[in-house]
Residue frames as a rotation matrix with the C-alpha (Angstrom) as fourth column:
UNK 1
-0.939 -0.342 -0.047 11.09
0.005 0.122 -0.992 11.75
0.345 -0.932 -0.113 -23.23
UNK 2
0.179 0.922 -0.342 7.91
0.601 0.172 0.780 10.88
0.779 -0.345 -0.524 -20.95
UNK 3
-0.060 0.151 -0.987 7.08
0.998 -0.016 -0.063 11.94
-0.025 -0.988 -0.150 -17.76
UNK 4
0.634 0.012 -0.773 7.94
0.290 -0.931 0.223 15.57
-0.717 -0.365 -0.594 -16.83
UNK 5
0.884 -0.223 0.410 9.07
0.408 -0.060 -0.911 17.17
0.228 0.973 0.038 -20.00
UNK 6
0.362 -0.635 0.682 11.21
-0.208 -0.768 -0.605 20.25
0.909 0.077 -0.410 -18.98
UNK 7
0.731 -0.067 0.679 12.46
-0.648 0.243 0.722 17.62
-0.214 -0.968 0.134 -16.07
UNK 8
0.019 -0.569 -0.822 15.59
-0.402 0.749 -0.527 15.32
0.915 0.341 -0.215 -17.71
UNK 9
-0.782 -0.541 0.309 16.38
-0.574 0.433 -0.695 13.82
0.242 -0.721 -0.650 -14.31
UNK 10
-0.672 0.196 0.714 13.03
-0.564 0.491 -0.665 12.14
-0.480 -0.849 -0.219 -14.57
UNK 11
0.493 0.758 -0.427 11.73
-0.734 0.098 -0.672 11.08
-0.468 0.645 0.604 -17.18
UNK 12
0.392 -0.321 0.862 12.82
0.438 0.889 0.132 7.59
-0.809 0.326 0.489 -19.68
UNK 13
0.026 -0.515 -0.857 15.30
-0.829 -0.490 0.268 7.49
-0.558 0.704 -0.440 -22.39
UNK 14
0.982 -0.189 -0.017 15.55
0.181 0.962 -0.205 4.41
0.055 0.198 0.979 -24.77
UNK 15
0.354 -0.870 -0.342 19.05
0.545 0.489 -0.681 2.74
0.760 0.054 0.647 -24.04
UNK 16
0.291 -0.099 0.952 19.03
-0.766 -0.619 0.170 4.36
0.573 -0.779 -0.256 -20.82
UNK 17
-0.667 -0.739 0.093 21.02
-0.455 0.306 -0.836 2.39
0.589 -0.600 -0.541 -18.29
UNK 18
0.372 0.915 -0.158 18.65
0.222 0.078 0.972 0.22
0.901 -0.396 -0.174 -15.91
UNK 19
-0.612 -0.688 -0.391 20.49
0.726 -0.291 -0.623 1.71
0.315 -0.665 0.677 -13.27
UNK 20
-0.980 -0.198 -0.011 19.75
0.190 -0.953 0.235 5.01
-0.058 0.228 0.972 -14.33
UNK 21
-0.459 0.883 -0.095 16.27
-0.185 0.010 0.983 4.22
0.869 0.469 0.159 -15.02
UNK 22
0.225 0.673 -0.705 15.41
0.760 0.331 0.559 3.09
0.610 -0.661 -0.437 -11.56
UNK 23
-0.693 -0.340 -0.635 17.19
0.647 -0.681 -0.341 6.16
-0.316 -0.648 0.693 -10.07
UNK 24
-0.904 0.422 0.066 14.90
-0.239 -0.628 0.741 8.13
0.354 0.654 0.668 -12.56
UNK 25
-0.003 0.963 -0.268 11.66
0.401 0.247 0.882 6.21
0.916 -0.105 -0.387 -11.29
UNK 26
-0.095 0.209 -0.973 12.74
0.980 0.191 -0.054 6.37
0.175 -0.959 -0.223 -7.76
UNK 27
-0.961 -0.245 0.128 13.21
0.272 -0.924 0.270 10.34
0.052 0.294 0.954 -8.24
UNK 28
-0.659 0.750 0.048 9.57
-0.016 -0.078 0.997 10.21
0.752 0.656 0.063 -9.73
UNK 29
0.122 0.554 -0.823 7.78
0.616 0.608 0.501 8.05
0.778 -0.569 -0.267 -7.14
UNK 30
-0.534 -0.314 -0.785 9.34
0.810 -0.455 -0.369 10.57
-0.241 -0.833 0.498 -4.14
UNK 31
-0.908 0.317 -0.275 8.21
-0.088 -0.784 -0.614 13.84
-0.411 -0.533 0.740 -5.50
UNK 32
-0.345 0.930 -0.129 4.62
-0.597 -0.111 0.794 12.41
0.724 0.351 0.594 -6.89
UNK 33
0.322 0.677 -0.662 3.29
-0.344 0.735 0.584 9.65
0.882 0.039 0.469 -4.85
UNK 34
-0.386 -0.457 -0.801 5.39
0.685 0.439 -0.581 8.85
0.618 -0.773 0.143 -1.23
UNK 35
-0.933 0.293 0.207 3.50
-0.355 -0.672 -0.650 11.59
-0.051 -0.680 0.731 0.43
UNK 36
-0.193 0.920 -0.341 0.28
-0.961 -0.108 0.254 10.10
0.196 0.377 0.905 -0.29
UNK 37
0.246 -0.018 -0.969 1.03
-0.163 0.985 -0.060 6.50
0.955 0.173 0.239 -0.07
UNK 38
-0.651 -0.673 0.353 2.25
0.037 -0.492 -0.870 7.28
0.759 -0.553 0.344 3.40
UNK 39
-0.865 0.298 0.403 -0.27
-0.457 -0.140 -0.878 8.61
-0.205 -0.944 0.257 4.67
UNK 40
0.567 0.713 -0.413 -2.94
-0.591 0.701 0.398 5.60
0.573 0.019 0.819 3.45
UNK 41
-0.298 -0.637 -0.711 -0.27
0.253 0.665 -0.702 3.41
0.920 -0.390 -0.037 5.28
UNK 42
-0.941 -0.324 -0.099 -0.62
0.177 -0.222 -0.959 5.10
0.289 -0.920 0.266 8.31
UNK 43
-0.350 0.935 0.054 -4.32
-0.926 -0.354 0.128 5.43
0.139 -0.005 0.990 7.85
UNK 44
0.143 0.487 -0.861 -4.37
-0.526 0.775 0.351 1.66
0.838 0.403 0.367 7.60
UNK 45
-0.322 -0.555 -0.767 -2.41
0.412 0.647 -0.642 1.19
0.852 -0.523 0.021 10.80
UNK 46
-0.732 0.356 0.581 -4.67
-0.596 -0.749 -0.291 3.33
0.332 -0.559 0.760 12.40
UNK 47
-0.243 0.927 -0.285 -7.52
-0.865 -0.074 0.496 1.51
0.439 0.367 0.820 11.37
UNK 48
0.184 -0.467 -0.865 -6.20
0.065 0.884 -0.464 -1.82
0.981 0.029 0.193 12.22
UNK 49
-0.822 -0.566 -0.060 -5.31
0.119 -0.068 -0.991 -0.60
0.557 -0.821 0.124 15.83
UNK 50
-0.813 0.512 0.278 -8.08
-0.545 -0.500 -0.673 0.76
-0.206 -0.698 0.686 17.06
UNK 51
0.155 0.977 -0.148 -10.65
-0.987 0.160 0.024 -1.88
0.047 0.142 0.989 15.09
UNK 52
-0.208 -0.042 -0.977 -8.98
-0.558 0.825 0.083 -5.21
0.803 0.563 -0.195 15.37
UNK 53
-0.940 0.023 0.341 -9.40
-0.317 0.317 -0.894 -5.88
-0.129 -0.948 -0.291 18.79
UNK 54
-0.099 0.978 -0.184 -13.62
-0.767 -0.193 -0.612 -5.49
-0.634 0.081 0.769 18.19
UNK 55
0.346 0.271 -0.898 -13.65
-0.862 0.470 -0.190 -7.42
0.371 0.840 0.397 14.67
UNK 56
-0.457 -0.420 -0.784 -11.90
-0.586 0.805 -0.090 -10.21
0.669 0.419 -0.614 16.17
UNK 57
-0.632 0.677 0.376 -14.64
-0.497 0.018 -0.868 -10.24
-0.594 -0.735 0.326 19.41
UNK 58
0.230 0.720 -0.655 -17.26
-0.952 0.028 -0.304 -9.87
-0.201 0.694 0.692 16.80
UNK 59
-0.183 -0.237 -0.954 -15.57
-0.761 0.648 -0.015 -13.31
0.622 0.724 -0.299 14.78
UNK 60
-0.887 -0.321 0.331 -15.07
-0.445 0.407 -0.798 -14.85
0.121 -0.855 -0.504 17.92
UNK 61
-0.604 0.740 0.297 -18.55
-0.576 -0.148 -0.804 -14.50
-0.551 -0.656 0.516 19.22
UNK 62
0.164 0.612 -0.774 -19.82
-0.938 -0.146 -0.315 -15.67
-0.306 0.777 0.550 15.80
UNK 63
-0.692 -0.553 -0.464 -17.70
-0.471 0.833 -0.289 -18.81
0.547 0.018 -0.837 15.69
UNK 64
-0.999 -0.044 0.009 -19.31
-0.036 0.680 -0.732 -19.89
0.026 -0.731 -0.681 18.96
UNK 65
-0.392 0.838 0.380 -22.51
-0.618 0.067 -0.784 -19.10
-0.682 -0.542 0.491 17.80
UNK 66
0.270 0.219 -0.938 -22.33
-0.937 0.283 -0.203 -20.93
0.221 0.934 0.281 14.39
UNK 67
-0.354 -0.926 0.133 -20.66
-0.923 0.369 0.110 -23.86
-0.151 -0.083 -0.985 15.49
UNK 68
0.238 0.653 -0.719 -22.39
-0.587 0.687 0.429 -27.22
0.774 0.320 0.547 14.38
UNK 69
-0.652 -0.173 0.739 -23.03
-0.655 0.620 -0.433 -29.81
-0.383 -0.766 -0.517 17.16
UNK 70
-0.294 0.505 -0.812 -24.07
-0.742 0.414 0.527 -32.90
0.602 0.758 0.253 15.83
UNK 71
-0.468 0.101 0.878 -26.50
-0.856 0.192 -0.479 -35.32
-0.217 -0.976 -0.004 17.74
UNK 72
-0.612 0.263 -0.746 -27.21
-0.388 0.722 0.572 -38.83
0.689 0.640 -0.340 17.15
């Protein structure tokens, strides 16, 4: 068995069921990694609120000064 040894409800068996086997991951994935992943999510929608408005000024501004005008 992998994972948590002296855990059976999470860890892999060969010829385990893929049923079973994704209940067993999903099991995993909750008590290691969904508290964490979380809160980068919500760090990212943070980030994203409060800086896209600016960054897309910023692009904006930059467009209209890059813009090629071509004169014959």
């Amino acid at each position: 068995m992998t994972g948590f040894r002296n855990s059976p409800d999470l860890g892999w068996l060969p010829g385990m069921p893929a049923a079973l086997s994704a209940l067993h991951f999903w099991r995993y994935y909750v008590l290691t990694s969904v508290a964490y992943d979380s809160s980068r999510a919500g760090g990212n929608a943070l980030m994203v609120i409060l800086l896209g408005a600016p960054v897309v000024a910023a692009l904006g501004r930059l467009r209209a000064r890059l813009t090629l005008e071509v004169v014959s």
